[in-house]
C-alpha positions in Angstrom: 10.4 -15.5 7.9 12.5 -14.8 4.4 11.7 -12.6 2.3 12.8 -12.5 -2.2 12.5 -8.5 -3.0 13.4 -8.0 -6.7 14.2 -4.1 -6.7 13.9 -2.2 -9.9 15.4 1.8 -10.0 13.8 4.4 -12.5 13.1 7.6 -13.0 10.3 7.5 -10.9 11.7 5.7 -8.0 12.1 1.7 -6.6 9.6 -0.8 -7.4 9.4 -4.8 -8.0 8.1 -7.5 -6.2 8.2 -9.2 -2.7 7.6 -13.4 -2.5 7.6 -15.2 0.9 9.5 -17.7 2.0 6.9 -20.9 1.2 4.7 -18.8 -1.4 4.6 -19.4 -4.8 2.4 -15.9 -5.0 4.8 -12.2 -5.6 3.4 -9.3 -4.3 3.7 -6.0 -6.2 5.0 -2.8 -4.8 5.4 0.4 -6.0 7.6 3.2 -3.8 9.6 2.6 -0.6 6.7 3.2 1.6 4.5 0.5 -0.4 7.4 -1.7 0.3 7.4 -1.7 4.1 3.7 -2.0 3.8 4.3 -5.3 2.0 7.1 -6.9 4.0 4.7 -5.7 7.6 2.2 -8.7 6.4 -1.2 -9.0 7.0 -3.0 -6.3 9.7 -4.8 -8.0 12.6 -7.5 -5.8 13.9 -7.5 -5.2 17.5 -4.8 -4.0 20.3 -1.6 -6.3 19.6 -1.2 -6.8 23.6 -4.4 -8.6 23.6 -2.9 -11.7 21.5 -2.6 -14.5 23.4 
Protein backbone atom coordinates (compact mmCIF):
# COMPACT_ATOMS: atom_id res chain seq x y z
CA UNK A 1 0.00 0.00 0.00
CA UNK A 2 1.30 3.81 -0.98
CA UNK A 3 0.91 6.30 0.94
CA UNK A 4 0.80 10.73 -0.44
CA UNK A 5 1.83 12.61 3.13
CA UNK A 6 1.87 16.35 2.46
CA UNK A 7 4.04 17.56 5.58
CA UNK A 8 3.69 21.17 6.72
CA UNK A 9 6.47 22.59 9.54
CA UNK A 10 5.43 25.50 12.01
CA UNK A 11 5.85 26.73 15.10
CA UNK A 12 3.82 24.39 16.58
CA UNK A 13 5.14 21.31 14.96
CA UNK A 14 4.35 18.87 11.53
CA UNK A 15 1.02 18.57 10.20
CA UNK A 16 -0.82 17.93 6.71
CA UNK A 17 -2.53 15.33 5.16
CA UNK A 18 -2.19 11.54 4.36
CA UNK A 19 -4.29 10.00 0.96
CA UNK A 20 -4.14 6.29 0.11
CA UNK A 21 -3.10 4.76 -2.75
CA UNK A 22 -6.80 4.23 -4.66
CA UNK A 23 -8.58 7.01 -2.39
CA UNK A 24 -9.77 10.05 -3.52
CA UNK A 25 -10.46 10.94 0.43
CA UNK A 26 -7.11 12.89 2.56
CA UNK A 27 -6.98 12.37 5.97
CA UNK A 28 -5.88 15.10 8.38
CA UNK A 29 -3.18 14.88 10.96
CA UNK A 30 -2.01 16.99 13.34
CA UNK A 31 1.58 16.03 15.34
CA UNK A 32 3.90 13.07 14.60
CA UNK A 33 2.04 10.74 16.81
CA UNK A 34 -1.42 11.54 15.02
CA UNK A 35 0.56 10.72 11.98
CA UNK A 36 1.51 7.10 12.75
CA UNK A 37 -2.03 6.75 14.02
CA UNK A 38 -3.18 7.62 10.47
CA UNK A 39 -0.75 5.64 8.27
CA UNK A 40 -1.54 2.27 11.06
CA UNK A 41 -5.18 2.14 9.15
CA UNK A 42 -8.22 1.07 10.47
CA UNK A 43 -8.21 -1.02 14.16
CA UNK A 44 -9.75 -4.46 14.03
CA UNK A 45 -11.04 -5.46 17.35
CA UNK A 46 -9.93 -8.71 18.62
CA UNK A 47 -6.38 -10.62 19.16
CA UNK A 48 -4.51 -10.14 15.61
CA UNK A 49 -3.43 -14.01 15.87
CA UNK A 50 -6.91 -15.00 15.56
CA UNK A 51 -7.23 -13.69 11.80
CA UNK A 52 -7.57 -16.30 9.56
Amino acid sequence: MRFVVDLEYGADGVQGQVTCEGSDRPEPFHGWLDLLRVLEGPQTRGNPRDAP
